[in-house]
Structures are given as structure tokens and as C-alpha cells.
C-alpha positions in Angstrom: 278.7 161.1 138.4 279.1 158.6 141.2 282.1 159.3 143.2 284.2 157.0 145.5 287.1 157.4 147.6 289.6 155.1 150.0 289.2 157.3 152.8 287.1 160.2 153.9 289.2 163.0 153.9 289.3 162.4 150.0 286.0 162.5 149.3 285.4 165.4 151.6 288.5 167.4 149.7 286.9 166.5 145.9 283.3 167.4 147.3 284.4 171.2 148.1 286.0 171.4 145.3 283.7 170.3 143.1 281.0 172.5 145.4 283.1 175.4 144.2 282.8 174.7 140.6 279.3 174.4 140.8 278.4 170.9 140.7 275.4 169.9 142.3 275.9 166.7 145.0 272.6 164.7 145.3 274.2 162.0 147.3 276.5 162.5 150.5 278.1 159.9 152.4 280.9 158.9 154.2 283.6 158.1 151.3 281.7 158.8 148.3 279.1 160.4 146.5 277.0 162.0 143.7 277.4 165.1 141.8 275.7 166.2 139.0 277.5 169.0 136.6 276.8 170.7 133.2 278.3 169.3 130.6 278.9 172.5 128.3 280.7 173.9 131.2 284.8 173.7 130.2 285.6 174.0 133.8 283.3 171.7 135.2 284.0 168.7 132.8 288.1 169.2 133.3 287.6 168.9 137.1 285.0 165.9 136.5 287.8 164.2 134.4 290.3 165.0 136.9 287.8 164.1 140.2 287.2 160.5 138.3 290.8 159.9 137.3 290.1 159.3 133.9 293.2 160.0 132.0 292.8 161.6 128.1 294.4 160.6 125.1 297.3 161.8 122.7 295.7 163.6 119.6 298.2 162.6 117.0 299.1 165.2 114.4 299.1 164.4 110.8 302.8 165.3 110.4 303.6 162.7 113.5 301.4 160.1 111.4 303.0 160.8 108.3 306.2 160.1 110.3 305.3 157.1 111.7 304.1 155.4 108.7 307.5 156.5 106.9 309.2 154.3 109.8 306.5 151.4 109.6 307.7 151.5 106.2 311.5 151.0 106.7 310.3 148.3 109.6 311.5 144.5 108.5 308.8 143.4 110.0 306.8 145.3 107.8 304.9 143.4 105.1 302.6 145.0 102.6 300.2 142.1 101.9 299.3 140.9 106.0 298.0 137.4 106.1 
């Protein structure tokens, strides 16, 4: 995963950390880099996610959807037959 940061100190922090979780770093330069991790490993991939900033989705239960759909229901601007 390619890794890039404003500053140096940044990239330097998220390198040892992901050192310590064993990820691999092919690439090593000033403010960014590449590091390589395995996949199956849960703690590895929730630092990855975190490291990239990727942010994960709600998963929505089926009692919330069944809830929602009761209000989508009650909605005026609810129409059964959409154009």
C-alpha cells in the first residue's frame, strides 16, 4: 500500500508503527512510502485501514431497516408508483 504524508514526522510515526505490526516496507522515503501486509492478518488490515484513513461503513441491521421503511412509508413524499 502506497503511503503519503504532509510532513515527515508522519510518515516516520505510521512507518514504526506499522514496522511493529509486521508489515513489510519496500519503499522508504522522505514523506511517504510502501508497505506491504497480509491480508488474513485482523491486526494488520485494521491498522492499514486506519494508516490510509479510509473510514468504514454502518452495517445496518434488519430491525433498523424494517424501521426505516415503516417511516419511508408514513413520508408525504412517499409515492408508491415513482415516475
Amino acid at each position: 500500500m502506497y503511503v503519503e504524508y504532509a510532513t515527515a514526522k508522519k510518515w516516520n510515526y505510521a512507518r514504526r508503527a506499522m514496522q511493529a505490526a509486521g508489515f513489510t516496507i519496500r519503499q522508504d522515503a522522505e514523506r511517504e512510502g510502501i508497505a506491504v501486509f497480509d491480508p488474513t492478518n485482523k491486526t494488520q488490515v485494521k491498522l492499514a485501514l486506519r494508516v490510509a484513513r479510509v473510514k468504514t461503513g454502518r452495517q445496518v441491521t434488519p430491525a433498523q431497516l424494517a424501521v426505516l421503511a415503516a417511516a419511508r412509508q408514513k413520508s408525504p413524499l412517499f409515492t408508491s408508483n415513482p415516475v
